[in-house]
Backbone bond lengths (Angstrom), bond angles and torsions (degrees), N, CA, C in turn:
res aa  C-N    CA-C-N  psi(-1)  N-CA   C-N-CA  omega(-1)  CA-C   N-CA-C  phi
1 X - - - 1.455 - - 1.519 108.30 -
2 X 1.424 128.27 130.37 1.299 123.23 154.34 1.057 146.58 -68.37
3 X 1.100 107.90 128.33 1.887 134.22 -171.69 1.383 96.02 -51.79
4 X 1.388 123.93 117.11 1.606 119.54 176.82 1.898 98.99 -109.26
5 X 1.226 122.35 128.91 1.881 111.41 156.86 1.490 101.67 -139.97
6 X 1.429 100.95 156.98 1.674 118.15 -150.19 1.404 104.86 -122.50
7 X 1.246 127.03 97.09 1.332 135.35 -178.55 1.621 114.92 -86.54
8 X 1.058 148.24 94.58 1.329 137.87 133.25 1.072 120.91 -26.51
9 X 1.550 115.86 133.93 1.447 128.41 157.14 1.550 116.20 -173.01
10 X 1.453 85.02 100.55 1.569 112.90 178.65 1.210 90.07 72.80
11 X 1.902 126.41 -120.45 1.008 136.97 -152.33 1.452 109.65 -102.56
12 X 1.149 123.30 -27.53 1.571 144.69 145.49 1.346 124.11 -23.05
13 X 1.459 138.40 112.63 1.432 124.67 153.25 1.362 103.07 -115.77
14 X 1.424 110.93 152.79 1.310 133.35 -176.35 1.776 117.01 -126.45
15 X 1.116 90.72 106.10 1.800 103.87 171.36 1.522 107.33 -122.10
16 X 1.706 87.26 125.32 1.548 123.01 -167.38 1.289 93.99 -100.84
17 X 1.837 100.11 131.69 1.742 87.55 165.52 1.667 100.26 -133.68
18 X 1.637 120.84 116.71 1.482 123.50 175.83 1.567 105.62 -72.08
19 X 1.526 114.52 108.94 1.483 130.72 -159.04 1.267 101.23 -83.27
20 X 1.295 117.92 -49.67 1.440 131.06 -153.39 1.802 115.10 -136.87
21 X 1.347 98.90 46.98 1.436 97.38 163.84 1.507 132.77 -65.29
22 X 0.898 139.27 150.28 1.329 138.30 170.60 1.061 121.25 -108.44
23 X 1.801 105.87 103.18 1.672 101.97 178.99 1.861 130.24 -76.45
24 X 1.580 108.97 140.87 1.394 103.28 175.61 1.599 95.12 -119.36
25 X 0.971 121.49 150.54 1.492 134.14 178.18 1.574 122.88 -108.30
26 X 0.972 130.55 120.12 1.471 122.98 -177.24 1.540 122.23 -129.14
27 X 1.036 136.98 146.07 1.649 147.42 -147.27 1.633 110.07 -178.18
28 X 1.086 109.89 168.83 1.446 124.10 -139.41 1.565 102.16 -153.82
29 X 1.512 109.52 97.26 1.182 133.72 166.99 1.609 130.96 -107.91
30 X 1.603 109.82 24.33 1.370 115.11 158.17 1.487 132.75 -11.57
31 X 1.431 116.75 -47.24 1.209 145.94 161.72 1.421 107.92 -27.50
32 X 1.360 105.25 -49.42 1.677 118.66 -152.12 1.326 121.06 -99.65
33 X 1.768 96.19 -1.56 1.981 94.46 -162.01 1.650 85.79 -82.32
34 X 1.258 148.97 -48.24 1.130 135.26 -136.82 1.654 126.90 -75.79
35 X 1.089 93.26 -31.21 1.742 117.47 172.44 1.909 95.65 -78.52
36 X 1.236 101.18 -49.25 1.832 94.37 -174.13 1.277 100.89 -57.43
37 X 1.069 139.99 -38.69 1.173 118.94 -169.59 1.415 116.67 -113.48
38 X 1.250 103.54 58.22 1.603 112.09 177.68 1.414 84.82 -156.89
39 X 1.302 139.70 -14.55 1.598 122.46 156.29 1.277 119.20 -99.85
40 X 1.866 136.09 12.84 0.938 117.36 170.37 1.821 110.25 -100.11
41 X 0.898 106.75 -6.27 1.613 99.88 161.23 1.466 123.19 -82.55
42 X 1.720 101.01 3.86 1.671 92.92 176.58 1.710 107.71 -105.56
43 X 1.707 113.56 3.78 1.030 111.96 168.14 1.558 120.45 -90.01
44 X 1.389 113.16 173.59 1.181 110.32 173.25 1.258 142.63 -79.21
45 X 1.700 148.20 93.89 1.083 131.74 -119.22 1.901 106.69 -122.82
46 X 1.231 127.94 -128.00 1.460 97.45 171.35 2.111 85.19 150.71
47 X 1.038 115.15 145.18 1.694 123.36 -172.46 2.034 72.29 -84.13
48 X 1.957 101.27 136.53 1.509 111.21 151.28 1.401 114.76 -68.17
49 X 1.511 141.12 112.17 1.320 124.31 162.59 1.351 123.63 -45.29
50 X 1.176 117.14 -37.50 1.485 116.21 152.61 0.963 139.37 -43.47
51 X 0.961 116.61 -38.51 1.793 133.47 178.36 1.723 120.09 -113.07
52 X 1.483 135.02 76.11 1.164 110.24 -164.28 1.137 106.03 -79.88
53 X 1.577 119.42 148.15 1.424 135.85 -176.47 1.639 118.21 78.90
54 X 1.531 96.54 24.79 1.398 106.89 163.18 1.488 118.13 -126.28
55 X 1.232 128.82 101.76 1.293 133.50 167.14 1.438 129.47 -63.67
56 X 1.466 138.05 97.41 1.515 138.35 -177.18 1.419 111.67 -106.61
57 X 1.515 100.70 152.35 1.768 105.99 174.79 1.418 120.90 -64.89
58 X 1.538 117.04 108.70 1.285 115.70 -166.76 2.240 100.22 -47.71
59 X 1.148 118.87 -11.99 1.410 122.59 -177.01 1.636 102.86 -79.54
60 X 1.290 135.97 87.82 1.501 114.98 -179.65 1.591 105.95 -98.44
61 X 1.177 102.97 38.76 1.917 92.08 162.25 1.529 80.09 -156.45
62 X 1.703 117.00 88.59 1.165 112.43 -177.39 2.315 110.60 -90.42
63 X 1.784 76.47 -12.56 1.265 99.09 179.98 1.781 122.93 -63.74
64 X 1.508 101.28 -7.13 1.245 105.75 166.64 1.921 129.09 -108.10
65 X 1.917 96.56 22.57 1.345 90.61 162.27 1.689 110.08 -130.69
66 X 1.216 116.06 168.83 1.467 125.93 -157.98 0.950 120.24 -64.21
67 X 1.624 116.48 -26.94 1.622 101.47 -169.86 1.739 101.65 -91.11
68 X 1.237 113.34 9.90 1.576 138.13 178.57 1.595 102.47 -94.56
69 X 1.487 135.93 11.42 1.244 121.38 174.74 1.311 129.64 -104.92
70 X 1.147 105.62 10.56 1.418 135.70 165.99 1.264 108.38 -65.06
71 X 1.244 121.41 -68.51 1.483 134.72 155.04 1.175 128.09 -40.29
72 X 1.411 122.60 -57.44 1.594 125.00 -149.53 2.355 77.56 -85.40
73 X 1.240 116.12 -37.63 1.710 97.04 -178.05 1.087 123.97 -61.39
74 X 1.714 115.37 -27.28 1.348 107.90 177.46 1.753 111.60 -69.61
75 X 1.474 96.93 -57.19 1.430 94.46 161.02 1.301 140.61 23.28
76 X 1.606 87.16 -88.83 1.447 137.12 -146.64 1.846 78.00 -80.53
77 X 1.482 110.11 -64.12 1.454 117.15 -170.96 1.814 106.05 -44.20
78 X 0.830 122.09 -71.10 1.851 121.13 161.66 1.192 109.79 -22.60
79 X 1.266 120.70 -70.75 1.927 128.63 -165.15 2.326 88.00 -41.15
80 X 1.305 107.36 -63.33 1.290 145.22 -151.08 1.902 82.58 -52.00
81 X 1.580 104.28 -58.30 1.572 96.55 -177.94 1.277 140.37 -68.37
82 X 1.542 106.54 -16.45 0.951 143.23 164.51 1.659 111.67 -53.09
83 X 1.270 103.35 -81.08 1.687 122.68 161.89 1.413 108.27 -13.62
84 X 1.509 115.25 -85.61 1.106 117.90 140.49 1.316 154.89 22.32
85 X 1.179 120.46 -84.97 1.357 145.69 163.12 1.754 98.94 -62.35
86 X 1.364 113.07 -64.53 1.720 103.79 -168.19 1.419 101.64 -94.27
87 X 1.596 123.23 35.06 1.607 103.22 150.82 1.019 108.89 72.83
88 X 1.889 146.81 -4.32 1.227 114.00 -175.61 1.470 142.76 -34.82
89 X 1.245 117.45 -164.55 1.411 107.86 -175.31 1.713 97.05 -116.70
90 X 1.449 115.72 126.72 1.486 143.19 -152.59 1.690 97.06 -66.48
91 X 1.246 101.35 -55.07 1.623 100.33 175.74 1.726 124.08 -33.59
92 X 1.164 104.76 -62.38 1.781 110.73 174.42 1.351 111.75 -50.20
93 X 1.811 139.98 -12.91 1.100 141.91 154.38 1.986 91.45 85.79
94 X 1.735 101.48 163.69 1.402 101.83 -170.40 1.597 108.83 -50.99
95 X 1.473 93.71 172.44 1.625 122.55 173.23 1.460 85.54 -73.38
96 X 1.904 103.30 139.05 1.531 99.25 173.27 1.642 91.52 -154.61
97 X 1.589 106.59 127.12 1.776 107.77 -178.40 1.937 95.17 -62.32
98 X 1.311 74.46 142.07 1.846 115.05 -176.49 1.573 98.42 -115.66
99 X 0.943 132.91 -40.04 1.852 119.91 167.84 1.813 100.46 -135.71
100 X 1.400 100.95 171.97 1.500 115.77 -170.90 1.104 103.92 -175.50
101 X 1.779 126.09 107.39 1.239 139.37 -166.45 1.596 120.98 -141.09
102 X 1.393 144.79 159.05 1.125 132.85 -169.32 2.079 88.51 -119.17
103 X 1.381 102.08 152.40 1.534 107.74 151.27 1.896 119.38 -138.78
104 X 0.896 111.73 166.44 1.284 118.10 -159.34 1.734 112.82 -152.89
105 X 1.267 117.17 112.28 1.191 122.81 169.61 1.809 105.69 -113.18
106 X 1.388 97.22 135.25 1.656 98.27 -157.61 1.557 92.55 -80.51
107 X 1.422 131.09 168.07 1.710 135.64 154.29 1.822 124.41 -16.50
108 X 1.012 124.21 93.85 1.575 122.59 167.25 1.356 106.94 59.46
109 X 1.701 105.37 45.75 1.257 121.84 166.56 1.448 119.65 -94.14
110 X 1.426 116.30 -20.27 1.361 123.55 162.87 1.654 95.13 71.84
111 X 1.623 123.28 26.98 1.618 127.31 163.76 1.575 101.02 -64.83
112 X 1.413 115.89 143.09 1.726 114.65 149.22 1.455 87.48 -158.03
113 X 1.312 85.04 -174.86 1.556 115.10 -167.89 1.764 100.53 -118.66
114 X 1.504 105.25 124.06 1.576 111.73 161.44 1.628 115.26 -69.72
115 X 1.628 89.43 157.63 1.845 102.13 -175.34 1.611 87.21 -54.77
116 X 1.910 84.95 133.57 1.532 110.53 169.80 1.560 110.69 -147.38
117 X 1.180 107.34 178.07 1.851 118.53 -174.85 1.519 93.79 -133.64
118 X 1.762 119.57 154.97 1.215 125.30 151.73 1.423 123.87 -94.71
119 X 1.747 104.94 100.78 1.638 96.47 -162.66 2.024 101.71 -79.33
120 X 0.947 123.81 -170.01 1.270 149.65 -159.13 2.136 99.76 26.14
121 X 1.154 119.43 78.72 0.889 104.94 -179.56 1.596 112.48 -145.98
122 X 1.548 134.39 -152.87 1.324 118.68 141.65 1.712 110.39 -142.20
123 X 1.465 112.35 -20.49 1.251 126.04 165.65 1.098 115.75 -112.15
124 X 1.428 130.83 162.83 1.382 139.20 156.27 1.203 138.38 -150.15
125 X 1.647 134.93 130.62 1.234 106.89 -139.47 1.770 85.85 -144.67
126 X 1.394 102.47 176.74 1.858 118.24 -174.06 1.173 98.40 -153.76
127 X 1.862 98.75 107.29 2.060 109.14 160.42 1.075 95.40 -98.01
128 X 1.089 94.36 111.89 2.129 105.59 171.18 2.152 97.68 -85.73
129 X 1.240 81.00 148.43 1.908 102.81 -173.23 1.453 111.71 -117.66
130 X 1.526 119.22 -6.26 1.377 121.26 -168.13 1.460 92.34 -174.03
131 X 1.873 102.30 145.95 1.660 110.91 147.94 1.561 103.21 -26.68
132 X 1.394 90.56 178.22 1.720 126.09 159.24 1.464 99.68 147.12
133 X 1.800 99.78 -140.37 1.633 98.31 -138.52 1.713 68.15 -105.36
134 X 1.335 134.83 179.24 1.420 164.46 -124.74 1.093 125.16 -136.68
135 X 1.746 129.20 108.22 1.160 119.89 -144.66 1.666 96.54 -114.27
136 X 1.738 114.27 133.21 1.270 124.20 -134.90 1.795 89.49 -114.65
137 X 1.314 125.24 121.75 1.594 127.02 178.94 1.742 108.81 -100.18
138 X 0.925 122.69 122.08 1.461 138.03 177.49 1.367 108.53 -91.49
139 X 1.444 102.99 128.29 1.826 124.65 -173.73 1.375 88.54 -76.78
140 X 1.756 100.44 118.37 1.434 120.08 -178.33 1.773 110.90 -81.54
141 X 1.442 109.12 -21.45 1.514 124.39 172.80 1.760 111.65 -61.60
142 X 1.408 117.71 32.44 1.333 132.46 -161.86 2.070 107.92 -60.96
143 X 1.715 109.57 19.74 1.466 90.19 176.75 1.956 89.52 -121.23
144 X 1.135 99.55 17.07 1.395 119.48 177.16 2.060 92.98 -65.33
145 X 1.221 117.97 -34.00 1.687 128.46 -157.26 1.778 95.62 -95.52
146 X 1.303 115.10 -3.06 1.708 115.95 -143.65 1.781 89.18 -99.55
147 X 1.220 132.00 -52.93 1.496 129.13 140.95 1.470 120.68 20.68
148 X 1.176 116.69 108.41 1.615 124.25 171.00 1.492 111.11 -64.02
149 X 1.570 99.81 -36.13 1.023 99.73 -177.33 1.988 116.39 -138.48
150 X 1.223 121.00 115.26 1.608 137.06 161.75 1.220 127.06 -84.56
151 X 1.321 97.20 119.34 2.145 102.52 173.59 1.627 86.61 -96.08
152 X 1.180 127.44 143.49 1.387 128.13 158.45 1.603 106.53 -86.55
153 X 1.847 99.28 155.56 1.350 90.15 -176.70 1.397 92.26 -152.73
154 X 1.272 141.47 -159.63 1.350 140.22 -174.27 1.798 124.86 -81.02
155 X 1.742 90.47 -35.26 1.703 102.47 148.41 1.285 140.51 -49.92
156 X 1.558 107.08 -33.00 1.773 117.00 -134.92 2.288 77.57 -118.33
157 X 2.071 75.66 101.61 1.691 77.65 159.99 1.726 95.69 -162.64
158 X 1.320 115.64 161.48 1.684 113.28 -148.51 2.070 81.92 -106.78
159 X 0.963 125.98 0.61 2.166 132.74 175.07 1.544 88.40 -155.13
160 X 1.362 77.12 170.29 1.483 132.57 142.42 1.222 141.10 -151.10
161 X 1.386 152.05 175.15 1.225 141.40 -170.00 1.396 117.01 -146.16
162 X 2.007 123.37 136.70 0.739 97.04 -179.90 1.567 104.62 -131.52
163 X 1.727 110.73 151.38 1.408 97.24 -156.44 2.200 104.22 -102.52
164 X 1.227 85.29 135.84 1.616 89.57 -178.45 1.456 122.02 -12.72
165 X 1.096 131.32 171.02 1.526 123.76 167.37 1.491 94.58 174.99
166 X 1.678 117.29 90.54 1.517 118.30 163.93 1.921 120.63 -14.34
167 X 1.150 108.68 113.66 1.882 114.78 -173.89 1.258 108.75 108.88
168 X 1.240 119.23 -44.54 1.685 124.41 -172.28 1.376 122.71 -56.37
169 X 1.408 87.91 108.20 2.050 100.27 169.29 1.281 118.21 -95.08
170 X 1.284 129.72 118.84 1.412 148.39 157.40 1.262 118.94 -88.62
171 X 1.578 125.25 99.48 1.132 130.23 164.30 1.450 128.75 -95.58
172 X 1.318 152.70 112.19 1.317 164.54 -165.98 1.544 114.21 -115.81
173 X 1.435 99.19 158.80 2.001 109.81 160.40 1.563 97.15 -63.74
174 X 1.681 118.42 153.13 1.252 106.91 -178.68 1.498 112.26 -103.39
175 X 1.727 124.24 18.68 0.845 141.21 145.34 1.296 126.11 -47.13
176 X 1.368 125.86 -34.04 1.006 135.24 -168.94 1.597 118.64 -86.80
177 X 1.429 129.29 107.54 1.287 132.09 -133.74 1.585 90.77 -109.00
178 X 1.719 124.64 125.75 1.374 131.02 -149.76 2.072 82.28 -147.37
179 X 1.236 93.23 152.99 1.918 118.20 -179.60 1.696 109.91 -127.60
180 X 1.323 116.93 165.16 1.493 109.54 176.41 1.529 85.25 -131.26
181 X 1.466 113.51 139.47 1.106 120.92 -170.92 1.719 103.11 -81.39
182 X 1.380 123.09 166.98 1.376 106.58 -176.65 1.692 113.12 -83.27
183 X 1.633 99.12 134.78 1.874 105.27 174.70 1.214 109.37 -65.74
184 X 1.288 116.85 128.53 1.583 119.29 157.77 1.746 104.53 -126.31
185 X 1.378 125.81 22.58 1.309 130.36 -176.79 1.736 99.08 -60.02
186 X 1.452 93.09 -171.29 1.716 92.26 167.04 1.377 107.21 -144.40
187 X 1.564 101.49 60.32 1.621 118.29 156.22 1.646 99.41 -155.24
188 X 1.501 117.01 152.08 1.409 118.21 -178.38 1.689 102.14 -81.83
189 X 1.327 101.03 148.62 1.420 124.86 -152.86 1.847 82.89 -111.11
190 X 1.617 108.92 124.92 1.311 129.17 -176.11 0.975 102.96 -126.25
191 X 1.692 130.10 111.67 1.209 128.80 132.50 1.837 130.89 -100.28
192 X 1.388 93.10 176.49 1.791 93.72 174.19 1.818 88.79 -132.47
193 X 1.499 98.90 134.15 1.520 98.18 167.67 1.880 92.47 -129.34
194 X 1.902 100.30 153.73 0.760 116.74 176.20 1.456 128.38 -122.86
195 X 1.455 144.03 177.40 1.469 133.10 154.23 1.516 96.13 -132.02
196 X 1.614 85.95 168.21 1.741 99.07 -178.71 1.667 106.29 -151.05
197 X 1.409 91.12 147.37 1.881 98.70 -176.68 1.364 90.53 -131.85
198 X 1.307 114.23 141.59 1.694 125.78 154.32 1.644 105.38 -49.33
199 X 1.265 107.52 137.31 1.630 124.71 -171.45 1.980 111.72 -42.98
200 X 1.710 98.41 -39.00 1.232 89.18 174.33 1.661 130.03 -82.94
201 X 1.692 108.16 -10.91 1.571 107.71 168.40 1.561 111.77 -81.91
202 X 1.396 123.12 -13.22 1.339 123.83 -177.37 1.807 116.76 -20.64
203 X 0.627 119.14 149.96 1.634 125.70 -177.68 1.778 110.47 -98.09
């Protein structure tokens, strides 16, 4: 829905309408880091060839076993508020995670991940479990740069970044194509990333 605000001036009114915002969602699962990270070393894990110096659970839908339901409900409970809040349309049935995976860059390993997208998806989200280095989201509105000419203004920026914080859930469109800058901290940097499909695109 668009953001309408109504400026007076003098004889002038002004109605603003923000067309094309891009929502990110954020929530707070403190609750959840402590058990997560005392069951992802009992899974099976494996270096991404894609990514050197990133280790992931060779399991990427870890969200479909039990001692994982701790997780995948809270989850699920977020996707659900979300839903919620923006009104979807009831037919497509709830938001329900479609993958659930851990990654891991070990201590002053200088691992990250290059700009990427989550294809087959509709949400996408990051429970960070530990500091580390800062995972950077790229303005997908990319003809926003195409302009001969730019005034900068408090809106107009091509990232942003957001820096770890043990509990913190970041949920996004999975369109939206995000990087992890490389860790050189001196503790290993734990995340869990997820995707989500409405019940009826499920795979």
């Amino acid at each position: 829905m668009a953001v309408t605000s109504y400026v007076q001036a003098q004889s002038m009114t002004l109605t603003k309408h923000m067309m094309f915002p891009i929502p990110f969602y954020e929530f707070d699962l403190s609750n959840c880091v402590e058990e997560a990270l005392e069951l992802i070393p009992k899974e099976s894990n494996d270096i991404n060839p894609d990514y050197p110096g990133i280790t992931q659970t060779n399991n990427q839908v870890l969200h479909t076993l039990d001692h994982w339901s701790f997780l995948k409900d809270k989850l699920e409970d977020c996707l659900l508020t979300i839903q919620k809040e923006e009104v979807y349309e009831p037919s497509f049935g709830h938001l329900k995670l479609s993958r659930l995976w851990a990654n891991m860059a070990l201590k002053g390993s200088g691992g990250d991940q290059r700009q990427h997208r989550h294809p087959m998806a509709y949400l996408s989200g990051i429970f960070y479990l530990t500091e580390g280095a800062d995972t950077r989201f790229i303005d997908p509105c990319y003809a926003r740069s195409l302009s001969l000419i730019e005034i900068p203004n408090n809106y107009m920026y091509d990232s942003f970044t957001i820096t770890p914080k043990p509990g913190n859930v970041v949920i996004f469109p999975s369109y939206v194509q995000h990087l992890t800058l490389p860790h050189t901290g001196d503790n290993d940097r734990i995340t869990m990333a997820f995707n989500a499909l409405p019940e009826r695109m499920q795979p």
